[in-house]
C-alpha positions, 0 to 999 in steps of 0.5 A: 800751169800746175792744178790748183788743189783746194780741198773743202774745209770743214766736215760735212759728217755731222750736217746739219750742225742744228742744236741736240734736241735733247740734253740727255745723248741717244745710244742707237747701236749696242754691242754683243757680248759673251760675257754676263749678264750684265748692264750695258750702260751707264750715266754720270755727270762730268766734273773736270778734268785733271792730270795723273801719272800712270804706268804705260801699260801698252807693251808695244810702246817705246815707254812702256813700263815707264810713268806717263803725265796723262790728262783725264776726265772725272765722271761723277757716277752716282747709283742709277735705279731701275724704274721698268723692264722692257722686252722687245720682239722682232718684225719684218719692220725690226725690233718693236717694244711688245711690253713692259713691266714698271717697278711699284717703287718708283721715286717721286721725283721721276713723276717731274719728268713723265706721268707714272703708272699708279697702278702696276699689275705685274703679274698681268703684265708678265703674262700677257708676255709669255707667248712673246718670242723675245729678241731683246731685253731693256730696262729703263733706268733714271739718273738721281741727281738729288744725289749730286752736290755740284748739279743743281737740279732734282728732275731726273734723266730717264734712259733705256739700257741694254742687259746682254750676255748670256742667255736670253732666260738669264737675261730676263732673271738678272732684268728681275733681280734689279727692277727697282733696285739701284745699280752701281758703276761696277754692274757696268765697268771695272777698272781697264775696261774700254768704253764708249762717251756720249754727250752734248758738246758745249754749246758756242751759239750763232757763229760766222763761217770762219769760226765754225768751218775754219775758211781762210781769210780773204785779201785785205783788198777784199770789199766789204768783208773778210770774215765771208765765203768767197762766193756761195755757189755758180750762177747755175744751179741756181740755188745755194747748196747745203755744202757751202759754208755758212753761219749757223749753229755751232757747239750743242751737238751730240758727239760720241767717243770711241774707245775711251780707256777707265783708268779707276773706278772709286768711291771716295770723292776726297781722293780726285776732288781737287783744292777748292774743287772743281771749276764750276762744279764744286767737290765729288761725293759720290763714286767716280770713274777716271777717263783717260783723255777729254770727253765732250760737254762743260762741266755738270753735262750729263755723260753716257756711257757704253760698252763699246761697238768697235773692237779695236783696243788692247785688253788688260789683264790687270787694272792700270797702275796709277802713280799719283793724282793730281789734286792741285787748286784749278782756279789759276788753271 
């Protein structure tokens, strides 16, 4: 008899598949950079998604040189502010925090979200951190959705980014040059440039394992049920392993892109804003960042962004040609 090849369905790289316990996604590596210095990451809210017609800029391509119908994600990027800068120092247990200094302006709205020092003493602060050995510079920047027409929200999302390239003495000039000031989508990214996509996926509920797994049906002849594992594991050992299918949680995980290309970087709403607007979220007022391709989560989730950590991309010397935007009415879509 011929050996019965039956893989596993499903992918066990994310188990367990429980809810994200936060809205806002984590970044836990960061790139190394010869370029800056600069701000490593950014945050916006997803709008939508529309179609445009590019030039193809891969020179490899059998198209190249030739219009292309391409989907893409509109990240609406209003200007972040930065609240605090963090400075860590290396142990025999990795990088631990050994200080911070908080901006005196901070918004008020941030006090919605974590109680903020009344008292800041900079100059102390700065001098407790003289005889530091510095291995990394951070700040804490905070979204500013009061800005945002389509998200009804006013309490801010509060995330750490890393300021690289350089010098660490230029690191630290550039941390004090913006501490309390907002920074834009350009202290970030240019038009071409690769990025990486964080977000929290949409969220499906509790689902049974053919849906969240993709098994096959059993027969029609089989009892009771069909939309049910066929069995949960062998009479020894005699507990079900944590690799069988089952029903669970599905969706509301955080899932990060790799390589996602910024086709344009603009300010004006009006020029990607749709007939009608967006679905569920309404117009863009605020600059935005075109992505080629999906990014994860509905509309109005919140999207980090990164330089990216696996090198793997073709660089442009010029920003990509784009032919025509598609602002047709997404209501019948």
């Amino acid at each position: 008899m011929s050996n019965i090849r039956r893989p596993k369905k499903g992918s066990q790289a994310y188990s367990p598949r429980k809810r994200a316990k936060r809205q806002t996604p984590r970044m836990d590596a960061w790139p190394e950079i010869s370029e800056g210095p600069k701000v490593q990451g950014f945050a916006g809210y997803k709008a939508g998604m529309t179609h445009a017609f590019i030039v193809d800029f891969r020179s490899q391509s059998t198209t190249a040189g030739q219009e292309l119908r391409v989907p893409v994600t509109v990240v609406e990027v209003p200007p972040m502010r930065v609240a605090a800068i963090r400075i860590y120092e290396n142990t025999r247990y990795g990088l631990r925090t050994a200080g911070e200094v908080w901006a005196t302006n901070v918004d008020e709205t941030l006090s919605r979200l974590l109680p903020i020092p009344k008292k800041v003493e900079a100059e102390k602060n700065w001098e407790k951190m003289k005889d530091i050995d510095i291995e990394d510079i951070r700040i804490l920047a905070y979204t500013q959705p009061k800005l945002v027409k389509g998200v009804p929200k006013k309490k801010p999302e509060l995330m750490e980014l890393r300021i690289g390239g350089g010098s660490m003495d230029k690191r630290m000039e550039y941390s004090k040059s913006i501490l309390g000031k907002d920074i834009t989508i350009n202290d970030f990214a240019k038009d071409g440039s690769m990025i990486d996509v964080a977000a929290i996926t949409k969220g499906k509920g509790f689902q049974g394992a053919i849906k969240r797994w993709g098994l096959k049906l059993l027969s029609h002849k089989n009892s009771k049920h069909r939309r049910m594992v066929g069995t949960l594991a062998p009479k020894r050992p005699g507990y079900v392993r944590p690799t069988v299918p089952q029903a669970g949680q599905m969706g509301y995980h955080q899932r990060t892109e790799m390589n996602k290309r910024v086709l344009k970087i603009g300010t004006n709403g009006e020029e990607i804003t749709p007939k009608g607007g967006f679905l569920h979220y309404g117009q863009v007022v605020n600059p935005y960042v075109l992505i080629h391709g999906s990014v994860p989560g509905p509309a109005k989730r919140l999207v980090r962004l990164r330089d990216p950590v696996r090198k793997n991309w073709t660089v442009l010397k010029e920003a990509p040609n784009m032919v025509y935007i598609s602002l047709e009415s997404k209501q019948g879509a």
